[in-house]
C-alpha positions in Angstrom: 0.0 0.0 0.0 2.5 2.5 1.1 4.7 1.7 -2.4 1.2 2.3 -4.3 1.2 6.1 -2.8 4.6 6.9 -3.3 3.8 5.9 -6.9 0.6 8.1 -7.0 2.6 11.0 -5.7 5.6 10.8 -8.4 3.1 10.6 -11.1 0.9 13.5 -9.8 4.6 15.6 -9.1 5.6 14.5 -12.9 2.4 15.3 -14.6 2.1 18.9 -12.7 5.5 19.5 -13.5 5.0 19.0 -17.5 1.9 21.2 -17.1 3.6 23.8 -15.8 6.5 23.7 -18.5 4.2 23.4 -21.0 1.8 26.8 -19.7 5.8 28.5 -18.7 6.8 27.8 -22.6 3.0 29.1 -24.0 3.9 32.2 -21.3 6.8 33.1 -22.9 5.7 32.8 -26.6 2.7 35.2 -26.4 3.3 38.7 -27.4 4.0 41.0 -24.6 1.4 43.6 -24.9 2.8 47.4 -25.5 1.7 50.4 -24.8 2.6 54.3 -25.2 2.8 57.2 -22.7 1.4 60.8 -24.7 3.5 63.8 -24.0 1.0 66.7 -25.6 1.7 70.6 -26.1 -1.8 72.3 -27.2 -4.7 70.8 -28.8 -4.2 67.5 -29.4 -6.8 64.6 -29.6 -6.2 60.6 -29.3 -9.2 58.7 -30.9 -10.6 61.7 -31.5 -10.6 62.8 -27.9 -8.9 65.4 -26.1 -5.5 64.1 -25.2 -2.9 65.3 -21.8 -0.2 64.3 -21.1 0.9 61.2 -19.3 -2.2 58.8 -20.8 -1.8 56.0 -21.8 -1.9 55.4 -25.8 -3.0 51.9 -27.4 -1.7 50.5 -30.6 -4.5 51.3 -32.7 -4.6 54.5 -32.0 -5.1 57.7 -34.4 -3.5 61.0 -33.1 -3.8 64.2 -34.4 -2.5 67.5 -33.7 -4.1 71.1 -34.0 -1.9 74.2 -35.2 1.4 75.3 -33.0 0.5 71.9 -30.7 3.0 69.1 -30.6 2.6 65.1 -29.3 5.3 62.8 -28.7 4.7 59.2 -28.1 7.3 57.0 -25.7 7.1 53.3 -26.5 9.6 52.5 -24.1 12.8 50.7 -25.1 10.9 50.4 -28.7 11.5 53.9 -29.6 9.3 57.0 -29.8 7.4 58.9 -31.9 7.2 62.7 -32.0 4.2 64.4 -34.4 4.5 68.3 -35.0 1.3 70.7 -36.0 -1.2 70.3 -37.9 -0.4 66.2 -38.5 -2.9 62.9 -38.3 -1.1 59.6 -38.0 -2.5 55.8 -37.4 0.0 54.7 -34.9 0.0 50.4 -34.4 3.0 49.1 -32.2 4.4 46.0 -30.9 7.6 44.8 -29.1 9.7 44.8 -32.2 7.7 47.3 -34.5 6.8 50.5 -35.3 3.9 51.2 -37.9 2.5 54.6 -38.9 0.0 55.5 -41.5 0.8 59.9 -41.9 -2.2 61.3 -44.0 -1.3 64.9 -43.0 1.8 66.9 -41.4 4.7 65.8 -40.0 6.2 62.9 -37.8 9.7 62.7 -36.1 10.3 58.8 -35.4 13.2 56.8 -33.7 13.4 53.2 -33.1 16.0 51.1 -31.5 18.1 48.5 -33.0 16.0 45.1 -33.9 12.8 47.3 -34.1 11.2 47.3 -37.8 9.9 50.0 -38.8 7.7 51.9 -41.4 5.5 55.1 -42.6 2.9 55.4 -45.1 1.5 58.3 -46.8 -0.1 59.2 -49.8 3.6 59.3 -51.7 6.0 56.4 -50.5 6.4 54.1 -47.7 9.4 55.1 -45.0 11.6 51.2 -44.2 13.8 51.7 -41.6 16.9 50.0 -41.5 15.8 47.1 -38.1 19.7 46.1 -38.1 20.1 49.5 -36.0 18.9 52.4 -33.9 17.0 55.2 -36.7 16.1 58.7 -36.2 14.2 59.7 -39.0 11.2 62.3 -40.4 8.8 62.3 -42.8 6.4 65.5 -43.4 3.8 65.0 -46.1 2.8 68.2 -48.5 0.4 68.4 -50.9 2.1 67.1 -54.1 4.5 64.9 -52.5 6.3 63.6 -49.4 9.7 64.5 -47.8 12.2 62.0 -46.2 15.0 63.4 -43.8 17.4 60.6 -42.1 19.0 62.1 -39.0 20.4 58.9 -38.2 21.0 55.7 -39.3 19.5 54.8 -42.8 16.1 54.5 -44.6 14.5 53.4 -47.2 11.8 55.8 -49.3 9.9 53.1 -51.2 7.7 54.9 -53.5 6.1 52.3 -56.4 8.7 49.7 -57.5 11.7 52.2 -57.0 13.6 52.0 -54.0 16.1 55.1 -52.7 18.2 54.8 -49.8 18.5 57.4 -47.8 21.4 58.0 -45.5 21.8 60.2 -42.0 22.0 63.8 -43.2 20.3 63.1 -46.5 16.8 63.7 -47.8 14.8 62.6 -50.5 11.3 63.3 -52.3 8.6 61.4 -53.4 5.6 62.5 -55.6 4.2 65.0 -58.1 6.6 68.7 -57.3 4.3 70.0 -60.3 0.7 68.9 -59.6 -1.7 72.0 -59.8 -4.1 73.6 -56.9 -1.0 73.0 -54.1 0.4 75.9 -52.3 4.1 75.6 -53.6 6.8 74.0 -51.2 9.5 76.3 -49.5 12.4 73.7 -48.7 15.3 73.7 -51.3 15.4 71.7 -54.0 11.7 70.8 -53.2 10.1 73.0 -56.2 10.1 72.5 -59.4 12.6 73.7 -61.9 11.9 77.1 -64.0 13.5 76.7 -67.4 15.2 80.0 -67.5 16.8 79.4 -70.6 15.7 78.8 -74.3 14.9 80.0 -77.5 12.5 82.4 -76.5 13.8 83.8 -73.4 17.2 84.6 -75.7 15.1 86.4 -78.2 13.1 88.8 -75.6 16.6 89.4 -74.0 17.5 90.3 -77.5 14.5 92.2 -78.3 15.6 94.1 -74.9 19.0 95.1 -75.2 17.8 96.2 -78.8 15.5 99.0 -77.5 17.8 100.3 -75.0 20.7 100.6 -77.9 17.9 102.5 -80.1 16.5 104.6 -77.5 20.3 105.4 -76.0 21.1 106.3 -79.6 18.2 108.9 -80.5 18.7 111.1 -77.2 20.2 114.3 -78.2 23.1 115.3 -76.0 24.2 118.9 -75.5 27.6 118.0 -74.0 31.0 117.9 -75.9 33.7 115.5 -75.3 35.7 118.0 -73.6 32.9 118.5 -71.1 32.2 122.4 -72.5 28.4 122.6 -72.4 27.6 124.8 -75.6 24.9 127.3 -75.2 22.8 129.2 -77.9 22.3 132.7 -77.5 19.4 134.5 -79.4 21.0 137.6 -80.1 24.8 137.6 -81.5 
């Protein structure tokens, strides 16, 4: 009888101790659910409701910010996310990623090394580099969308044509010349005015033409020597 127990006892042991590898191992495999702390200057909404600072942000989540207001998410050792005036981004986050969906302004990210990360807008998608730590921004305008690394490097993706874009580097993506847009201030961002051509030789022409006729009509009462001569009525 007393052998019968001990048996009893080492099977119950054994079988709790597989159970609890087993739910350790199932533990350990889930995702670790993430979530951001909102820093907030002005008017600034999460969800479409008024955000301060300190709450708690969900991946999910949809922030926008009013004019001369700022918002920067911290996802903790995942990176951070900082969007300026006037912006809208669809922010989704996990342990290891960082995805944003910018339909309007301007968004200032930085992820740490292993963390993939990505940007959408209207234009191109924003890769960066997940073998290291990125600082990067991407504004959206009208007609098209900028890319500015600060560190690390990027990828703009826009269509089938992939640019790489190193820290202290910038590239575009989109129409500089699509109509009804207010035109973009940053250099190298507008397009070019052909300032040279056929036409704009011949009205330079035209120009220096008149002045040489109208120079050459003009009376002058000066002589070379610098005497002015003067006419007297009466000799």
């Amino acid at each position: 009888m007393l052998g019968r127990n001990i048996f009893r006892r080492l099977v119950t042991l054994t079988t709790l101790a597989a159970v609890w590898t087993v739910y350790s191992m199932v533990a350990l495999a889930a995702p670790v659910d993430v979530t951001g702390e909102v820093s907030v200057t002005g008017q600034v909404t999460v969800n479409g409701q008024s955000a301060v600072s300190n709450a708690t942000v969900m991946s999910g989540s949809t922030i926008v910010t009013g004019a001369d207001s700022s918002a920067t998410v911290s996802l903790g050792r995942v990176g951070r996310v900082e969007l300026l005036a006037d912006s809208n981004l669809t922010l989704r986050f996990t342990e290891n990623s960082i995805v944003g969906i910018l339909s309007a302004g301007k968004v200032r990210v930085s992820n740490s090394a292993g963390v993939a990360t990505t940007i959408t807008t209207k234009d191109a998608v924003a890769l960066a580099d997940a073998g290291q730590a990125d600082s990067f921004v991407v504004e959206v305008e009208c007609s098209h969308t900028h890319v500015d690394a600060l560190s690390g490097v990027v990828t703009m993706r826009e269509g089938a044509n992939d640019k790489q874009v190193v820290a202290g580097t910038t590239a575009t993506a989109g129409n500089l010349a699509q109509t009804g847009c207010v035109p973009c201030l940053r250099p190298n961002s507008a397009p070019p005015v052909a300032l040279a051509g056929p036409w704009w030789l011949a009205v330079l022409a035209a120009g220096v033409a008149g002045v040489g006729i109208f120079l050459g009509t003009q009376k002058h009462d000066t002589e070379v020597g610098g005497g002015v001569i003067i006419v007297s009525p009466t000799r």
